[in-house]
C-alpha positions in Angstrom: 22.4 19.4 5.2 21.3 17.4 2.9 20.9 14.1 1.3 20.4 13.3 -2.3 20.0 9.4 -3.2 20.5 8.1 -7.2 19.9 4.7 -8.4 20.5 2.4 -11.0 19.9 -1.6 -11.9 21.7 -4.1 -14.0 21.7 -7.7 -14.7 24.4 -10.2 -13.6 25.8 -13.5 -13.0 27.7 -15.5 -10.1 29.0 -18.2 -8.5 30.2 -18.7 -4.9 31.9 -21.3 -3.8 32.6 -22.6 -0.3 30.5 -24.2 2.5 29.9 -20.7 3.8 27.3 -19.7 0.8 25.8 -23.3 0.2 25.8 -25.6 -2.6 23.6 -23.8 -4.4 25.0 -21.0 -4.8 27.9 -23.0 -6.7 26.4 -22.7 -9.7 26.8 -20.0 -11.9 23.2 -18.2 -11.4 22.3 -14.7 -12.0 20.0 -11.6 -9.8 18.6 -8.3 -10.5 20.8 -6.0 -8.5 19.9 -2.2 -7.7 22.6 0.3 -7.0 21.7 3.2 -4.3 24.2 6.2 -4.6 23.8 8.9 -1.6 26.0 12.2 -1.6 25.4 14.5 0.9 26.2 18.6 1.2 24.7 22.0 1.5 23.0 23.1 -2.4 25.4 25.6 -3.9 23.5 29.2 -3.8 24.0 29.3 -7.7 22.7 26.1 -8.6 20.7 25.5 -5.8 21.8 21.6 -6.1 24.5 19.4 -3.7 26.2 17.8 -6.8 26.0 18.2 -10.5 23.7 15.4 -11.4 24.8 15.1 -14.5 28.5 14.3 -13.4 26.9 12.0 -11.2 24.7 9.9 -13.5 27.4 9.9 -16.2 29.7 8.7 -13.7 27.0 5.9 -12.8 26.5 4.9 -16.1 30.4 4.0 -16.8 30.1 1.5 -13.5 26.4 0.0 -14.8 28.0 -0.6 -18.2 30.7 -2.3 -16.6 28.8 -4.5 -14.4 25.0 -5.1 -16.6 24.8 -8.4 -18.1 28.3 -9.3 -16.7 29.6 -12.7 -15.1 30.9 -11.2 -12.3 33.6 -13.4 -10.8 35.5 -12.3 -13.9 35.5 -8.8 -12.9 38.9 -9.3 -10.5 38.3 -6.0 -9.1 35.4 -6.9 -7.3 36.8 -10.0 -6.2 34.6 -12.6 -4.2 31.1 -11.4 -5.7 29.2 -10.8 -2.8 26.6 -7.6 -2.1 29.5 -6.4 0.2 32.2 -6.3 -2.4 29.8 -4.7 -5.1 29.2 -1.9 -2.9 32.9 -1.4 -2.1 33.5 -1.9 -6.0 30.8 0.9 -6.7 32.3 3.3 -4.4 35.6 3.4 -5.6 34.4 3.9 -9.3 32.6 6.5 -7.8 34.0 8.3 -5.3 35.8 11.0 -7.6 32.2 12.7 -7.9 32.4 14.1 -4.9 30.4 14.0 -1.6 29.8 10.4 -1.7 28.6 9.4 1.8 27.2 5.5 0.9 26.2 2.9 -1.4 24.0 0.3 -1.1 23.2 -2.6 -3.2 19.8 -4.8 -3.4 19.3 -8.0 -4.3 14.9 -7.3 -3.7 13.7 -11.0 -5.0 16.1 -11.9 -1.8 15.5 -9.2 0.1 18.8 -8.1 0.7 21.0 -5.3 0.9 24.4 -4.0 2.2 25.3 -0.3 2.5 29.0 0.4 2.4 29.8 3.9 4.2 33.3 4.3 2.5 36.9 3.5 3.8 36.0 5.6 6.9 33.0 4.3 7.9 
């Protein structure tokens, strides 16, 4: 078995509101997020690889487009912007590419992650 890990970065902007973030993080501000995508599987004797890479990095780029240089409380998909409902919002753009076994999303200046494992977990 294995593993195969892709990444990409964008840009973006947030607010979060509540006591539970803190008042800074009421103002609109903005991080430097980068996208971990891991599928896993057995290389296909043929090809020799476990996914088509380019499916998979055109399939990335669609979901970076959507989210670099975005405010992302406006994206109602995601809904409350936090790293654990980008990573949920990445894997369902992303899950028709096949063998998706997590995503993770860092925030590194706050050294921070989250890793969402799918709807099964």
């Amino acid at each position: 078995m294995w593993e195969l890990t892709k990444a990409f970065r964008f840009e973006a902007a947030h607010a979060l509101s509540g006591t539970t973030f803190g008042t800074a993080s009421e103002e609109i501000h903005g991080h430097s997020f980068r996208a971990e995508v891991t599928v896993r599987g057995t290389p296909d004797p043929k090809t020799g690889m476990v996914i088509d890479l380019g499916l998979l990095e055109r399939a990335m780029a669609e979901v970076q487009k959507t989210l670099d240089h975005k405010f992302l409380n406006k994206i109602e998909a995601i809904g409350v912007p936090t790293l654990e409902n980008l990573s949920r919002f990445i894997w369902e753009r992303l899950q028709h590419a096949g063998r998706l076994t997590r995503v993770s999303v860092h925030r590194d200046s706050c050294n921070e992650s989250c890793t969402y494992f799918g709807p099964q977990g």
